[in-house]
KOLTORTOR-993301 format. One record per residue (C-alpha): residue number from 1; residue in one letter; x, y, z. Coordinates in nm, 4 decimals. Example, Ala and Ser with C-alpha at 12.3 -4.5 7.8 and 13.67 -1.06 7.14 Angstrom:
// residues 2
+-----+---------+----------+----------+----------+
: num : residuo :     east :    north :       up :
+-----+---------+----------+----------+----------+
:   1 :       A :   1.2300 :  -0.4500 :   0.7800 :
:   2 :       S :   1.3670 :  -0.1060 :   0.7140 :
+-----+---------+----------+----------+----------+
END
This chain:
// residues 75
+-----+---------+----------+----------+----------+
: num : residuo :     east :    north :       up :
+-----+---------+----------+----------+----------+
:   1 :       X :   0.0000 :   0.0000 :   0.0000 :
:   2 :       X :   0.1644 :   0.2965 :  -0.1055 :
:   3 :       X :   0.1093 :   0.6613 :   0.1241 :
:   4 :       X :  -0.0956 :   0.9368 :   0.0298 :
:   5 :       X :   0.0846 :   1.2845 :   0.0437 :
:   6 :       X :  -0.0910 :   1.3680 :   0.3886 :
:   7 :       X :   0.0368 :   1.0552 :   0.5397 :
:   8 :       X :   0.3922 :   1.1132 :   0.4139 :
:   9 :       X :   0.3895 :   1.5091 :   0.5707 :
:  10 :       X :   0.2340 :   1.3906 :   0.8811 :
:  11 :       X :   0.5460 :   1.0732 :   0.9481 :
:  12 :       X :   0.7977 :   1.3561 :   0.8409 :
:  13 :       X :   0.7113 :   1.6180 :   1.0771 :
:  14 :       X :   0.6621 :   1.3790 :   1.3558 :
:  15 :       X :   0.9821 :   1.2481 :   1.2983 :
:  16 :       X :   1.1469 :   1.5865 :   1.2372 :
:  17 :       X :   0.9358 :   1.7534 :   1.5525 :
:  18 :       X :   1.0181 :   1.4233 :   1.7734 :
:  19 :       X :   1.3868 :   1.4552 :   1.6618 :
:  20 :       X :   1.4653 :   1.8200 :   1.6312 :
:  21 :       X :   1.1820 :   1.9736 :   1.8435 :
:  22 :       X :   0.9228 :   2.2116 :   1.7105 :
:  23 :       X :   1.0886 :   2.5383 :   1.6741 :
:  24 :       X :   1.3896 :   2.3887 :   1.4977 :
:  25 :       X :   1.1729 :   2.1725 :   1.2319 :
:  26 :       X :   1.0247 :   2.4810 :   1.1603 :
:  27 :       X :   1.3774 :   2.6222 :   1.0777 :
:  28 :       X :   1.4558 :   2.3463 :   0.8863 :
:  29 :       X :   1.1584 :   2.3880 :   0.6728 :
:  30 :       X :   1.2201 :   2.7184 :   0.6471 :
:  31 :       X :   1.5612 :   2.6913 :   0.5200 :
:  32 :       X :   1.4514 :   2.4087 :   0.3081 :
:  33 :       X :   1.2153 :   2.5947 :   0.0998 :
:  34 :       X :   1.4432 :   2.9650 :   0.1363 :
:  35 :       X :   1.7209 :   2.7818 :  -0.0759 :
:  36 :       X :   1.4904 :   2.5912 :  -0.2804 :
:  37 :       X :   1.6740 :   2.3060 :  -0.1524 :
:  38 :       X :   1.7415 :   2.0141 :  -0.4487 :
:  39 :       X :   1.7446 :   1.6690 :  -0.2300 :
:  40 :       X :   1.8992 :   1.4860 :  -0.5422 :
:  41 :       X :   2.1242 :   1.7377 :  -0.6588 :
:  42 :       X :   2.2430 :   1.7024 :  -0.2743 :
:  43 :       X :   2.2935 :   1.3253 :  -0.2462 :
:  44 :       X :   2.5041 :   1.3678 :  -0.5778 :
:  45 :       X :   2.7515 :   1.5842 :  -0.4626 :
:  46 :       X :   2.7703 :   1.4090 :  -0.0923 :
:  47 :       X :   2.7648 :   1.0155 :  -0.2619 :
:  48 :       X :   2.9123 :   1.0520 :  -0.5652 :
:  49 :       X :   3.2838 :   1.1325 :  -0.4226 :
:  50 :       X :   3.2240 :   0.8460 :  -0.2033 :
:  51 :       X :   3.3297 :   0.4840 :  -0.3014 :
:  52 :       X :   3.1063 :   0.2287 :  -0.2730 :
:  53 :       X :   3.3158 :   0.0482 :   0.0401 :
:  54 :       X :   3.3414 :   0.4067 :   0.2247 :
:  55 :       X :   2.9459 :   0.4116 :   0.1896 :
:  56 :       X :   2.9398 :   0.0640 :   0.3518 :
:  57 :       X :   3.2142 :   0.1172 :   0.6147 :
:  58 :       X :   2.9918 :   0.4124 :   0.7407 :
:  59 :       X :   2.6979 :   0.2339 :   0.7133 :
:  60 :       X :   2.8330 :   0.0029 :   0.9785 :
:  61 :       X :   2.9746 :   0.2549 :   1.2104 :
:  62 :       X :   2.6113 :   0.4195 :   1.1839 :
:  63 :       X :   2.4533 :   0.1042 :   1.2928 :
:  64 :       X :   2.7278 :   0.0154 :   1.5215 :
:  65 :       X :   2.6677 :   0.3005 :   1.7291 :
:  66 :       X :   2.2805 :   0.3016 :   1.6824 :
:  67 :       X :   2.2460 :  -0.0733 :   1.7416 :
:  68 :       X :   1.8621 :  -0.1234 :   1.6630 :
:  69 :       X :   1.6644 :  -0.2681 :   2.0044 :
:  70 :       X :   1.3383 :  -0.3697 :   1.8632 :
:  71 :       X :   1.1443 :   0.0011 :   1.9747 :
:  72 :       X :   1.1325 :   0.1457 :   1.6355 :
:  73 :       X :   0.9219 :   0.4373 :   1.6182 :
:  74 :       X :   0.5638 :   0.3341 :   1.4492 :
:  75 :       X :   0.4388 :   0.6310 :   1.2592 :
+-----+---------+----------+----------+----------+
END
């Protein structure tokens, strides 16, 4: 079942209000749509420089130190 636009804004500002707290999700909105932020055009320049075995290597430090315990957020 694939998520309706509604359903997709409400899990991303709970997650960004649960994470970064109201005032600063706002921000990041803000900013977001002040630089007419391009998501892809971003993951380019950050992955693209990146080889495929750095990707992984921090991939496994990430979950490393964020070991998952079972209590995943339901949205």
């Amino acid at each position: 079942m694939t998520a309706s636009t509604i359903e997709i804004m409400n899990k991303g500002m709970k997650c960004l209000t649960d994470h970064m707290g109201v005032v600063e999700a706002e921000q990041f909105i803000s900013v977001i749509i002040r630089e007419r932020f391009d998501y892809t055009k971003w993951q380019r320049e950050f992955f693209d420089p990146k080889k495929p075995e750095e990707i992984s290597r921090e991939a496994t430090e990430f979950e490393r130190s964020h070991p998952y315990t079972g209590d995943a957020v339901r949205l």
